[in-house]
Legacy VTK file of the C-alpha trace (Angstrom):
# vtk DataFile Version 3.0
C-alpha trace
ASCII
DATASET POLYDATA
POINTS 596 float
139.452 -28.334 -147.872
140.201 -26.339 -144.584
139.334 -28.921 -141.827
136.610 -27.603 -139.002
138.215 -27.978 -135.885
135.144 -27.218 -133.085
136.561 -25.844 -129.812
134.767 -26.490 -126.642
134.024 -23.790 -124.819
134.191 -24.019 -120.887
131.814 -23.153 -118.440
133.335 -20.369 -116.867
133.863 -18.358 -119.992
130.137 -18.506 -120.659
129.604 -16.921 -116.817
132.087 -14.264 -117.145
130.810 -13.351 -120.321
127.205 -13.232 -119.177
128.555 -11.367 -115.905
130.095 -8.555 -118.091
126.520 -8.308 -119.963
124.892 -7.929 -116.870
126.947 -4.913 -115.519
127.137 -3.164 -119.203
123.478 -3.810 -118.325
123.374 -2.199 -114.996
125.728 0.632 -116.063
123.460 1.505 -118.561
120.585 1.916 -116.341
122.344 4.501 -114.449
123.708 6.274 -116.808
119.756 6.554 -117.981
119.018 7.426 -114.959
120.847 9.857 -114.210
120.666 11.894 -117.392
116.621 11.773 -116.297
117.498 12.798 -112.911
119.379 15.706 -114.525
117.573 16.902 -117.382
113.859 16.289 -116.182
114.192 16.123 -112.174
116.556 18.573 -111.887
116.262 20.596 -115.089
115.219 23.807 -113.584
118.217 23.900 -110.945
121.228 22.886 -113.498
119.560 24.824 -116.263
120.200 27.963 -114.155
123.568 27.188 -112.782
124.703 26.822 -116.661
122.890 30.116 -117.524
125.276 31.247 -114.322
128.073 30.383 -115.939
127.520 32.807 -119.135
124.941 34.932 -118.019
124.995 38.060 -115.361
122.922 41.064 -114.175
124.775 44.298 -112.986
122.704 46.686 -110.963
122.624 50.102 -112.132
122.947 52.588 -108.786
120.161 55.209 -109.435
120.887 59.296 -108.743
119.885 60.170 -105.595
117.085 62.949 -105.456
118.436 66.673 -105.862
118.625 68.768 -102.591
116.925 72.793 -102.947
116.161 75.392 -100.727
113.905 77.726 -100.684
115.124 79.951 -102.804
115.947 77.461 -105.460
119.943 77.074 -104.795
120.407 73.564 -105.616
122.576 71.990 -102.646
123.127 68.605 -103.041
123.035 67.305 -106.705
124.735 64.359 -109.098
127.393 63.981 -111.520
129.142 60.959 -113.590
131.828 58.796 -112.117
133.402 55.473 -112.201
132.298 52.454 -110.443
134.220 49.185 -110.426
131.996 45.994 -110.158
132.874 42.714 -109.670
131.578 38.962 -110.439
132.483 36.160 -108.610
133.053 32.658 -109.796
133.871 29.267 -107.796
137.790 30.840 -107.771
139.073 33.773 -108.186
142.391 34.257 -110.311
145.014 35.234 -107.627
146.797 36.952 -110.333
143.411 39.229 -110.660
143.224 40.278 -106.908
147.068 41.246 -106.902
146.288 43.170 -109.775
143.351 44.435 -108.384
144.759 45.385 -104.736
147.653 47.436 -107.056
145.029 49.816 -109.141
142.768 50.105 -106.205
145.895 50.809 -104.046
144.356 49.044 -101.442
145.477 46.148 -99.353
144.518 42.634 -100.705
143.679 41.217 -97.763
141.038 43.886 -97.846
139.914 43.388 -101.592
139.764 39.556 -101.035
136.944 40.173 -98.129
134.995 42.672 -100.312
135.068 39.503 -103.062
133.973 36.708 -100.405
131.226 39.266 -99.383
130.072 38.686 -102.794
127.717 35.510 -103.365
128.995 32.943 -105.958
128.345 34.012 -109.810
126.601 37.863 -108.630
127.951 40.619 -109.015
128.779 43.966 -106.857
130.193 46.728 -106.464
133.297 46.839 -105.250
134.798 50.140 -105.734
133.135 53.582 -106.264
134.156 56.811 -107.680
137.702 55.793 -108.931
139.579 57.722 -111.268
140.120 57.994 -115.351
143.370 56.536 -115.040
142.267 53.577 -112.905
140.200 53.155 -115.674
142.511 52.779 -118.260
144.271 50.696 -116.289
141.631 48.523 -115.715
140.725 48.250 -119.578
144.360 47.983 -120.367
144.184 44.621 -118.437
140.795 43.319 -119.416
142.526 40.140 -120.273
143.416 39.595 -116.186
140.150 41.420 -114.951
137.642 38.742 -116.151
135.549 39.845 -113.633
135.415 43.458 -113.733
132.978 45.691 -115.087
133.413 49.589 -115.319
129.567 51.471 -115.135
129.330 55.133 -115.526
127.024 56.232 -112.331
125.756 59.225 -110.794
128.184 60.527 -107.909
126.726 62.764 -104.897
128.100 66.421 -104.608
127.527 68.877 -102.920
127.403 72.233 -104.044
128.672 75.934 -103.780
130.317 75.949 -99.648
128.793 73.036 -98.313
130.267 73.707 -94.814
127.357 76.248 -94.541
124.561 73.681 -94.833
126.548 70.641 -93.649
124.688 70.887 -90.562
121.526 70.539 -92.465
121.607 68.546 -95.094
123.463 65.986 -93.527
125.976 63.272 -95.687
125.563 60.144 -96.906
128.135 56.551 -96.927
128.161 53.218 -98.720
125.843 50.526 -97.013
127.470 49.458 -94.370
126.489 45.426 -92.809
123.934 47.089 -90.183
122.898 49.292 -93.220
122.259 45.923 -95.270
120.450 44.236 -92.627
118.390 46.332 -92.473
117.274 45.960 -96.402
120.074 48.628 -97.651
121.260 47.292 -101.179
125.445 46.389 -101.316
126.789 49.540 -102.880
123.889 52.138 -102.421
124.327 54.896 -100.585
122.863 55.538 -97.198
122.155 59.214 -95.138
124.037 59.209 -92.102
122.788 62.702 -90.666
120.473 65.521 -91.495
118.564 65.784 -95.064
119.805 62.947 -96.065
118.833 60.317 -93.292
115.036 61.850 -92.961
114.419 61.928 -96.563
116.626 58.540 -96.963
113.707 56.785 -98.524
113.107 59.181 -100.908
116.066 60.367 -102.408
117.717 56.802 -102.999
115.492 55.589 -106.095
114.515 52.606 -107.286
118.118 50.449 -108.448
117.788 49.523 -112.878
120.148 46.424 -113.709
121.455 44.822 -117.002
121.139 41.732 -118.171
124.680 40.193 -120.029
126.062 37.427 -122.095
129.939 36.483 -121.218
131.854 33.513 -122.853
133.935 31.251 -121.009
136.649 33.327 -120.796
134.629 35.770 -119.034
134.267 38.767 -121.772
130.926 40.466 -122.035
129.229 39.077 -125.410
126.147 41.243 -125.624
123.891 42.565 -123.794
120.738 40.685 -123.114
118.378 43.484 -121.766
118.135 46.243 -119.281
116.274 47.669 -117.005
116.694 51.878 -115.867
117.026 53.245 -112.416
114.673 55.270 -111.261
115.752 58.602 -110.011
115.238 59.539 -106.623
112.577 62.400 -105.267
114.175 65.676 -105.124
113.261 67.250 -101.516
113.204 71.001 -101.923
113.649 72.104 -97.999
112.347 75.189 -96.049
116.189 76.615 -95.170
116.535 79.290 -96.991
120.220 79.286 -98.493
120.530 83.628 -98.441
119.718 83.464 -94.828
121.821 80.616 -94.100
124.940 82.039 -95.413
124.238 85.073 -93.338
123.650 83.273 -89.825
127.158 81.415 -90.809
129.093 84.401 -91.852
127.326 86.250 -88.907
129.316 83.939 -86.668
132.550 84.681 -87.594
135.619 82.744 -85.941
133.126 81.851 -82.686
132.040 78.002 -82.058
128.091 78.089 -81.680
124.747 78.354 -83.371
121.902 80.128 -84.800
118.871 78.583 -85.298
115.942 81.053 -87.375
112.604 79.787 -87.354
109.359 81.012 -88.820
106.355 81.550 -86.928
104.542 78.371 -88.957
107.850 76.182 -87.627
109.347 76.403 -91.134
113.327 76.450 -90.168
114.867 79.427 -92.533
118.479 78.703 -91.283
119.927 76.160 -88.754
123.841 76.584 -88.551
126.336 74.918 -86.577
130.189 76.023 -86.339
132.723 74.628 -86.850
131.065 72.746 -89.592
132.312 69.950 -92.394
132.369 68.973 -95.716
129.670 66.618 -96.529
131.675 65.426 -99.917
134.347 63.666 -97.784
132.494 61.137 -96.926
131.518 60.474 -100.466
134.572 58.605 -101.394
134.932 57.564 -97.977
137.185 58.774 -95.045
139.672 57.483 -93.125
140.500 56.741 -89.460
142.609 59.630 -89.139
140.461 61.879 -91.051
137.149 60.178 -88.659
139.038 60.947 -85.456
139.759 64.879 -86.520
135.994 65.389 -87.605
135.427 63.907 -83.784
137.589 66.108 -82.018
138.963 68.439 -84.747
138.824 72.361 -83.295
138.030 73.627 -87.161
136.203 70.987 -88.540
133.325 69.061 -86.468
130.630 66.965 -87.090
128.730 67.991 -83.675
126.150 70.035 -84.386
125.644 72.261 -81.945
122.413 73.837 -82.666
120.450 70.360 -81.739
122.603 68.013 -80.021
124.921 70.634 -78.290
123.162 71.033 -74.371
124.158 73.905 -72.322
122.741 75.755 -69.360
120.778 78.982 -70.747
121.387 81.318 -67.952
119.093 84.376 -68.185
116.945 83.828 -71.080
115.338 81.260 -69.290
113.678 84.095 -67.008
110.618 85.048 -69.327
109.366 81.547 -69.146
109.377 81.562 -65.314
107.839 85.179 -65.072
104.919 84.400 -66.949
105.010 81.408 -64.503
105.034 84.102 -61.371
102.279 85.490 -63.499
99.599 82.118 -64.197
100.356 81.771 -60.564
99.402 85.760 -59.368
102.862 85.590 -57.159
103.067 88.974 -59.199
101.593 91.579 -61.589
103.171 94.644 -63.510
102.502 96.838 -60.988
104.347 94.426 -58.340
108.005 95.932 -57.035
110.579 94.305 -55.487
113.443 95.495 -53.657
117.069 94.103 -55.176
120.097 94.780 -53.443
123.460 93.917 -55.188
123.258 90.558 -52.814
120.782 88.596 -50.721
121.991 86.004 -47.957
120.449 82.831 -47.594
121.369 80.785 -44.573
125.545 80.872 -44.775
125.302 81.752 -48.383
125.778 84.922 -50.659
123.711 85.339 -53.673
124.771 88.617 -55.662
123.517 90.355 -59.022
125.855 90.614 -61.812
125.181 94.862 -61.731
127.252 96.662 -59.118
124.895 97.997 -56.806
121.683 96.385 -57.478
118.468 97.666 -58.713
116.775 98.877 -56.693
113.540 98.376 -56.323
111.914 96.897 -59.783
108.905 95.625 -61.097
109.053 92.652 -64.062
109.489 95.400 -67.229
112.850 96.292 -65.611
113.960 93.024 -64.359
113.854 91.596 -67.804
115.108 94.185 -69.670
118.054 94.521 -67.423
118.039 91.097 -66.490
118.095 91.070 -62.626
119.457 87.802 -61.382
118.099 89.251 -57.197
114.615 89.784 -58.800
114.591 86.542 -59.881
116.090 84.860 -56.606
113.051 85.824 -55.178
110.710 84.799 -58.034
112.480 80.943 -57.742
112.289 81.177 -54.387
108.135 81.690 -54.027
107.329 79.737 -57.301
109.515 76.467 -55.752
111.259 73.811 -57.844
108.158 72.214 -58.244
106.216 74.750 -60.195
109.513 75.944 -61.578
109.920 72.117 -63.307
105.830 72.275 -64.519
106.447 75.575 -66.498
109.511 75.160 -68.126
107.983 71.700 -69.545
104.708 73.366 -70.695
107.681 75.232 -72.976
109.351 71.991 -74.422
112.126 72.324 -72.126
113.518 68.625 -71.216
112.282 66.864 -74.563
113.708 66.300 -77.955
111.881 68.532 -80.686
112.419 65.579 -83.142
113.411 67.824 -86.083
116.216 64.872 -86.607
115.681 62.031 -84.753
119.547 62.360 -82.445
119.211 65.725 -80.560
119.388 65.950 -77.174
116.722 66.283 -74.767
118.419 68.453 -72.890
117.786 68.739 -68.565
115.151 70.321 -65.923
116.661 70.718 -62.962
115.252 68.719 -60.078
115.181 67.535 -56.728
114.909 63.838 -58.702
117.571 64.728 -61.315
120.235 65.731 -58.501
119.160 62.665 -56.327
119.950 60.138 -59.451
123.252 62.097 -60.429
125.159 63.317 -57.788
123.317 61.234 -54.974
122.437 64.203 -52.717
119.154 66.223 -51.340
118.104 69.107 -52.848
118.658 72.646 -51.464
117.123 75.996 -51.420
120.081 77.490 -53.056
119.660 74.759 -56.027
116.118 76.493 -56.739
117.943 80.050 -56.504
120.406 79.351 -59.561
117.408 76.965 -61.408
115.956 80.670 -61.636
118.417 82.202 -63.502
119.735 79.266 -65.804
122.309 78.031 -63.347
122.834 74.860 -61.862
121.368 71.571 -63.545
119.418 73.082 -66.272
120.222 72.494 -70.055
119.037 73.405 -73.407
119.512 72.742 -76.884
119.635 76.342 -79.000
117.111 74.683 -81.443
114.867 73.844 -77.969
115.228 77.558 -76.958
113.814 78.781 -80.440
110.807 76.984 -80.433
110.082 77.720 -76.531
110.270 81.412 -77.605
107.855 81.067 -80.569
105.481 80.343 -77.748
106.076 83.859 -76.542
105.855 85.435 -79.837
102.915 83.018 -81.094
101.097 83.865 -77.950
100.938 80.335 -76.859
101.429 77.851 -79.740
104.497 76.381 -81.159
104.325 74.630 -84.269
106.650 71.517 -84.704
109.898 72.599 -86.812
110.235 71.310 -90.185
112.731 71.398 -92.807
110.750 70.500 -95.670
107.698 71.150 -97.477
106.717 67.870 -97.735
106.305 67.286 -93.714
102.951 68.909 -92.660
102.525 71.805 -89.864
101.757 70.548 -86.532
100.817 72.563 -83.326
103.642 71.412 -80.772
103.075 73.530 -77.644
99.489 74.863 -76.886
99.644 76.955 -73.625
95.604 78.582 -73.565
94.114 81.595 -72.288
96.810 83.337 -71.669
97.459 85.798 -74.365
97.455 89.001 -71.482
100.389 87.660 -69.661
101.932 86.656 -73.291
101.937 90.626 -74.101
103.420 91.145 -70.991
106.454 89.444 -71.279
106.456 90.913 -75.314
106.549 94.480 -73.565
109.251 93.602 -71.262
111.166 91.752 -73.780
111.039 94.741 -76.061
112.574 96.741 -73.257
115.389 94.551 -73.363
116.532 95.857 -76.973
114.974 99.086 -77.048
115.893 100.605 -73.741
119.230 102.484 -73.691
119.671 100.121 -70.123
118.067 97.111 -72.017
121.009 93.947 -72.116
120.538 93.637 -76.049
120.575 97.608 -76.754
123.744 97.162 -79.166
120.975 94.751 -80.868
118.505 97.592 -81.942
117.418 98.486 -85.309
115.472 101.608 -85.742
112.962 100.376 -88.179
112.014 97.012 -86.689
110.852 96.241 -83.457
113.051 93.466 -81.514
112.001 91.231 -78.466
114.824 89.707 -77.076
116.728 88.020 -74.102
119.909 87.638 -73.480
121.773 85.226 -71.358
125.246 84.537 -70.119
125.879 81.434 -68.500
128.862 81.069 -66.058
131.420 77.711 -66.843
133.229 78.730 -63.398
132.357 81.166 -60.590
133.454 85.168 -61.146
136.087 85.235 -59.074
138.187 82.205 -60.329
137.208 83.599 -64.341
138.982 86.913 -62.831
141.910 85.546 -61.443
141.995 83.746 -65.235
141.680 87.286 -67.065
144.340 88.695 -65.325
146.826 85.838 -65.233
146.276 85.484 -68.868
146.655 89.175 -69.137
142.955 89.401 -70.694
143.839 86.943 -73.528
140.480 85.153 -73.962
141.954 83.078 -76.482
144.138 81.438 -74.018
141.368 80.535 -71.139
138.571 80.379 -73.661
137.354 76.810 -72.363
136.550 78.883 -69.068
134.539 81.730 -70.319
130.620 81.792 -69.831
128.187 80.774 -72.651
126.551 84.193 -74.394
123.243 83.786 -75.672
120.388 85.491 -77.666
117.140 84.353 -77.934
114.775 86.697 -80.092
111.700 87.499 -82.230
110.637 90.233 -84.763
108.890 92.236 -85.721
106.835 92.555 -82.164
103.005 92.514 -83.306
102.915 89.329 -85.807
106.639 88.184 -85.435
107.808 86.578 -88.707
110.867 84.886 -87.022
112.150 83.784 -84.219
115.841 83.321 -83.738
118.635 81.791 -80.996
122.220 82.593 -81.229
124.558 80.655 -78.750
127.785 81.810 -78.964
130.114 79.010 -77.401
132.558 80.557 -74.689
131.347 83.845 -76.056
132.437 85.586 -72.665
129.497 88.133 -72.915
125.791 88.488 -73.828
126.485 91.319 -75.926
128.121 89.712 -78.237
125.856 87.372 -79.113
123.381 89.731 -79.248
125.644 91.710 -81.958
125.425 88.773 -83.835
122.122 88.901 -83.904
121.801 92.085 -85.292
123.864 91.130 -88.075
121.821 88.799 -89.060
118.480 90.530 -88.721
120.191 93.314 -91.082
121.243 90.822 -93.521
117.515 89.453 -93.852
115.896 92.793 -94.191
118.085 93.759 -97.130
117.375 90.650 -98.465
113.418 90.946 -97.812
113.871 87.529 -95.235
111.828 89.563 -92.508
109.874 93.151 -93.903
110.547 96.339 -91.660
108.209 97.886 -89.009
105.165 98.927 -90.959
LINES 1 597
596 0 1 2 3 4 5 6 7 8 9 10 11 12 13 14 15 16 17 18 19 20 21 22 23 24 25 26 27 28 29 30 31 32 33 34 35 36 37 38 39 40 41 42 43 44 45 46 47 48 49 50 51 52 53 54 55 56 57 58 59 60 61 62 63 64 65 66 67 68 69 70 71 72 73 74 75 76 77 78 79 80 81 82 83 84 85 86 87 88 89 90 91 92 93 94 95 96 97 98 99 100 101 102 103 104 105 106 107 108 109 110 111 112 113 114 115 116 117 118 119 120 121 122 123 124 125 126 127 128 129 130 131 132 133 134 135 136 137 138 139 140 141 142 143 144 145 146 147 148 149 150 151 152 153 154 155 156 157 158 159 160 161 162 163 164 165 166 167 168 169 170 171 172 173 174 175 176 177 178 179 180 181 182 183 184 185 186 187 188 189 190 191 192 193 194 195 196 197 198 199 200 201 202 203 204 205 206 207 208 209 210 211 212 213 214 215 216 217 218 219 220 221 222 223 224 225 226 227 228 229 230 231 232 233 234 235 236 237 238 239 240 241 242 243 244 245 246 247 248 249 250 251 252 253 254 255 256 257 258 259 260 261 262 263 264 265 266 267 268 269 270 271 272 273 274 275 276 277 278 279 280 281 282 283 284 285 286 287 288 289 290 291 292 293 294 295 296 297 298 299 300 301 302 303 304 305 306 307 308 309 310 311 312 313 314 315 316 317 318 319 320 321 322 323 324 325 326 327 328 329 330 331 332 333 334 335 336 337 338 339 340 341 342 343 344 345 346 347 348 349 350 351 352 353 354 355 356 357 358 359 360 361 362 363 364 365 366 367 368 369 370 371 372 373 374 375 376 377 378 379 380 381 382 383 384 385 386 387 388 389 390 391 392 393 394 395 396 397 398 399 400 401 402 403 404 405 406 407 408 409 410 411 412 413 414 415 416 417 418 419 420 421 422 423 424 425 426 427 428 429 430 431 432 433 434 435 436 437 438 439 440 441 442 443 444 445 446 447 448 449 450 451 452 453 454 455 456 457 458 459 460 461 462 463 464 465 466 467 468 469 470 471 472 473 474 475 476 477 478 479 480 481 482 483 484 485 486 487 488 489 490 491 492 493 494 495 496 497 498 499 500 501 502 503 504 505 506 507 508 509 510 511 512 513 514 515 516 517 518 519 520 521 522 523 524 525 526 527 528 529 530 531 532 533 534 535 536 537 538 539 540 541 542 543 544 545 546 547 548 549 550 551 552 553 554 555 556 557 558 559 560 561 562 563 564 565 566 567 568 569 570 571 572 573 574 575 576 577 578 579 580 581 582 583 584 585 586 587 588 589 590 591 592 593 594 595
């Protein structure tokens, strides 16, 4: 029988073992606790990171509204393309941005800051529009793109020759970082000018987004749910596309502008050449390409009919004989004696006509545009009244048809002071009467301060679409006599045989119209230019006057009013050819009826 042998046990064993119990003990009470901490406390906050970490929502970039005119031409439209969207994790694969930067043929410098843009596990877009074969190059190496989605989305084009409406409808860019601070979505699509940055709001639509399951690897399991976009408004404007193809083929090779408007302030055609191609800056431009649209000579993003500011030379005379009229400095019946040239102190003012006039009453002066005639009118109205009655036309303030035109200048004693830092002369208020000197104008703020004359004193606020409501502008009262006044002279101008704008007349309707030719340098140095560049206008072209048009028809209840600026058009003339071109082009087309 197995003998007991009974060991005594020490002390210190018995502690140690009672000191391990204790920390199994206190191990286990964190452990507890932190499993509570995790899965009640903090349930809500892991619970989402692990949905994170399987489950993602794409947005789904909604079609931008459809662009029409008038006349129904769809302009600006939709159609499918590509878009590459990304998700980022904690880390992205290295070997998936090299891969990346060599489909996207882009630097990958730049596609690592488009992916730190991103927030961790969301997802954006980070390219648009790329091609079929980027595609399949993409889903050829789904494997390495863990991250990558391919959408089919709606693409903005424009239609037909967009360089004819560019002007108008403007062109849109991805979101920029001032775009998305200001509440722009990463990825939309933003107006920049025109159409598309009025009607912004509307056209964009309301972004759709779907819900997905991924495994660990990062392939899409299923798809969880989904929510549509929401198509933009469609914005059908008042341009009229007929009569702005006319106005741009009107112009021919000549930098400049027409602006048309209706009598209610509905613009029927607003052109500006050179123009652009709004679709470039769908897929983005480059430096390069950014710096020739600044300064290009054939392609331009200026628009000239609403930013461009130049001095109007003579048609700015109707506006400051119906002043001389308000005031009773004249009537019709008033004649006054113009020599070829007037002296004024040490100074030589001279008429453009060899000869002079003669003597003239306000019927002949406009019609054949007297510059001596008017000397004197500047000279007994003074700057002061000169400034009052060119603002009661709109002169000196932005229409607001797109929110970045210029405001163009008044010439004044103030103005002069502020620029140049000298007093103001008599001989300042001699060329401020025949669109010299400080005075500039936008060819979109002409138009609407001669729908005053042929509205007998109201302009109504231009507007480009139907959705904007009229709106009386410019309400000069009471003085619907003197209006008819200047309508008879201005009729004169086209219908005389010695009117300016006779090469302008068209039997069967009944033009009033001003021209004006505005001088870059003096006569004599343009001359010595002509005949060292043995008459090559091409070559000094930078030095010839401005030629303008400004114009309404019929006489008695105009249906449009129209401005043609004709850049360094040398002469009056032919900018008033121009014009005629156009107003035959709308009466075939039933724009504008005939004389009835």
């Amino acid at each position: 029988m197995p003998r007991k042998i009974d060991i005594p046990v020490s002390k210190n064993f018995t502690t140690a073992k009672n000191y391990i119990k204790f920390i199994l003990l206190i191990a286990t009470i964190i452990i507890i606790g932190r499993l509570f901490y995790l899965q009640v406390i903090n349930y809500n906050q892991y619970n989402e990171m692990a949905k994170n970490n399987c489950l993602r929502l794409i947005g789904i970039r909604p079609a931008r509204g459809e662009i029409l005119t008038s006349d129904n031409y769809i302009i600006a439209s939709n159609e499918p393309s590509f878009t590459l969207y990304f998700t980022r994790n904690i880390k992205t694969d290295q070997k998936e941005i090299d891969l990346l930067s060599k489909i996207l043929n882009e630097p990958k410098n730049k596609i690592e800051k488009k992916i730190n843009s991103i927030g961790y596990f969301s997802t954006q877009i980070l390219a648009n529009n790329i091609s079929h074969d980027q595609v399949f190059e993409i889903l050829s190496h789904k494997n390495t793109l863990k991250n990558v989605d391919v959408e089919i989305e709606p693409k903005r084009v424009y239609l037909g020759n967009p360089y004819i409406y560019a002007s108008v409808v403007g062109y849109i860019q991805e979101a920029n970082q001032q775009d998305i601070e200001k509440g722009a979505i990463p990825g939309s699509y933003v107006g920049q000018m025109g159409v598309e940055k009025i009607f912004n709001k509307q056209l964009q639509g309301t972004w759709g987004y779907k819900e997905v399951e991924r495994n660990v690897s990062g392939t899409t399991v299923k798809v969880l749910g989904q929510q549509n976009p929401i198509k933009g408004e469609n914005i059908r404007l008042t341009i009229n596309y007929k009569a702005q193809q006319i106005a741009y083929d009107a112009l021919g090779n000549y930098k400049g502008a027409v602006v048309i408007l209706k009598s209610n302030g509905d613009v029927l055609a607003l052109v500006s050449k050179p123009s652009f191609n709004p679709n470039d800056f769908v897929e983005g431009i480059s430096e390069a390409e950014w710096k020739q649209l600044q300064e290009g000579d054939k392609i331009s993003l200026f628009n000239r009919a609403v930013q461009g500011a130049y001095p109007p030379g003579s048609t700015i005379k109707p506006f400051l004989i119906f002043a001389a009229l308000q005031k009773g400095i004249i009537t019709p019946d008033t004649y006054l004696y113009c020599p070829y040239e007037i002296k004024i102190g040490k100074y030589t003012f001279k008429d453009w006509k060899p000869g002079g006039f003669g003597k003239i009453n306000l019927y002949t002066a406009l019609a054949g545009s007297s510059d001596v005639f008017m000397y004197q009118i500047g000279m007994k109205l003074g700057i002061k009244t000169i400034d009052e009655y060119l603002q009661k036309f709109g002169f000196g303030k932005s229409v607001g048809l797109f929110g970045y035109e210029s405001k163009g200048i008044i010439a004044s004693p103030k103005y002069k002071y502020e620029m140049y830092h000298t007093p103001w002369y008599l001989g300042d208020t001699i060329t401020s009467a025949i669109g010299q000197a400080y005075t500039l104008v936008t060819p979109l703020q002409l138009t609407v301060a001669f729908s005053v004359i042929a509205n007998d004193g109201i302009a109504y606020k231009p507007r480009l679409s139907y959705i904007q409501p009229h709106e009386i502008l410019y309400d000069i009262k009471n003085a619907k006599k003197d209006f008819e006044i200047i309508k008879d002279a201005l009729e004169l101008t086209v219908s005389s045989p010695v009117g300016t704008a006779h090469n302008a007349y068209i039997p069967n309707l009944t033009i009033c119209g001003k021209t004006g030719t505005a001088q870059v340098v003096t006569s004599q140095q343009l001359n010595t230019l002509l005949v060292n560049s043995n008459w090559d206008l091409n070559k000094i072209r930078k030095y010839l006057p401005q030629a303008w048009f400004a114009s309404f028809a019929p006489k008695h209840h105009p249906q449009i009013i129209m401005v043609v600026f004709l850049e360094h058009g040398y002469d009056s003339h032919y900018a008033a050819a121009v014009s005629k071109k156009i107003y035959e082009g709308l009466l075939k087309y039933h724009l504008i009826e005939p004389n009835k």
